[in-house]
C-alpha positions in Angstrom: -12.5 38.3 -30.0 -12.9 34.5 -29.7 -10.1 32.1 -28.8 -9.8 29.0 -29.9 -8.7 26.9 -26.9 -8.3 23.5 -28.8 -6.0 25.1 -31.0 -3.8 26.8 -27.8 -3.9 23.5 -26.1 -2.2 21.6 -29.5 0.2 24.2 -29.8 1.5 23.9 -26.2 1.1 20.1 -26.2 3.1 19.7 -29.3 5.7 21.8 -28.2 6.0 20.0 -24.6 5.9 16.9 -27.2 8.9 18.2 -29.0 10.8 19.1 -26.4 10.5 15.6 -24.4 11.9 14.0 -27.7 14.4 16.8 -27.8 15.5 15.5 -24.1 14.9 11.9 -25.1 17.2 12.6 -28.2 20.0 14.3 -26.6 20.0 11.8 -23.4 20.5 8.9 -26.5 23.1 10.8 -27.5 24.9 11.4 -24.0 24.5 7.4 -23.3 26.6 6.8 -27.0 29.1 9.6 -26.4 29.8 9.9 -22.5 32.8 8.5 -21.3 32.1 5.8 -18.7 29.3 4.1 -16.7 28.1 6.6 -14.0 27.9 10.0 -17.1 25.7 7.5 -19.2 23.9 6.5 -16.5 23.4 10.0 -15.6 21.9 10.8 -19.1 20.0 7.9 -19.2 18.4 8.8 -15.7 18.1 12.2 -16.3 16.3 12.0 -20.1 14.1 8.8 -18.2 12.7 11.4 -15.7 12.7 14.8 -17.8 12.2 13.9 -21.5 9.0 11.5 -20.2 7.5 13.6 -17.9 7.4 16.6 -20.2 6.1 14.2 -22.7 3.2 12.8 -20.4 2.3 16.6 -19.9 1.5 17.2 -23.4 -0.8 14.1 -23.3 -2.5 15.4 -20.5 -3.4 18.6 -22.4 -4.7 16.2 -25.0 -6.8 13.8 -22.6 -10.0 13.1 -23.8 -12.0 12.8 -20.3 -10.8 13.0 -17.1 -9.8 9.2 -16.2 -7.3 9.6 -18.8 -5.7 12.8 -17.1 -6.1 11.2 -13.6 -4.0 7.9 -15.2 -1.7 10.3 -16.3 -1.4 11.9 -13.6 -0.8 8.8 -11.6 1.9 7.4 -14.1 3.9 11.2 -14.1 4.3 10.9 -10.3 5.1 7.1 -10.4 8.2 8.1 -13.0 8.8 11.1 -11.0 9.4 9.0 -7.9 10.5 5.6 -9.7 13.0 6.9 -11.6 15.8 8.6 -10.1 15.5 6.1 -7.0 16.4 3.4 -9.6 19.6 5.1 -11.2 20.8 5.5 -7.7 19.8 2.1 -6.9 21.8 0.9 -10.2 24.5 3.0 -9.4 25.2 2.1 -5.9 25.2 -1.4 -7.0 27.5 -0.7 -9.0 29.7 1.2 -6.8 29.5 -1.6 -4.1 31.2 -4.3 -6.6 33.7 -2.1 -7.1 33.0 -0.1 -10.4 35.1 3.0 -10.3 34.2 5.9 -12.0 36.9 7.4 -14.7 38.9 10.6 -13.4 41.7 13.1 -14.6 43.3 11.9 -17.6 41.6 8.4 -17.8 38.5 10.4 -18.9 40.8 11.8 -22.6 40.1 9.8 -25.5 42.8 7.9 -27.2 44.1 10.2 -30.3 42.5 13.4 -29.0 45.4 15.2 -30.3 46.7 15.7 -26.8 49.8 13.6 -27.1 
């Protein structure tokens, strides 16, 4: 019984390709529907770190020598690090000029039916 490793390898690559534009997609989503600054910046963070690194992954499995995978590799742990330290960065700022976030009922929609 023979497997065909090139084919294994573009299964699992497409599907970790799939499912960092699934996270990309609903993170796009979260930054048009969530309520105020800090949630979309959460989405927008969390998407930036997840959706790319699964999506860098299933390039790696498709690298054609290994200087690709090793550049790769170098730009997955730069996001990994990069990225989160610059939504908190953002979001301090933010917090430090006095950008409150919503809470309680400030966070209902106007015409929600809640009246």
């Amino acid at each position: 019984m023979n497997i065909d490793w090139a084919l294994i390898l573009d299964i699992a690559s497409w599907g970790l390709f799939l499912a960092g534009g699934l996270a990309m997609l609903s993170g796009a989503i979260g930054l048009v529907r969530f309520p105020d600054f800090y949630t979309r910046l959460h989405a927008a963070g969390v998407t930036d770190t997840g959706g790319a690194e699964l999506i860098l992954i299933g390039m790696l499995l498709q690298a054609p020598t290994w200087i690709v995978a090793v550049k790769l590799i170098f730009i997955g742990v730069f996001l990994f690090l990069t990225s989160p330290v610059a939504t908190h960065a953002i979001a301090h700022s933010a917090w430090m000029v006095g950008f409150k976030p919503l809470q309680g009922s400030a966070l209902r929609y106007e015409g929600d039916g809640d009246e």
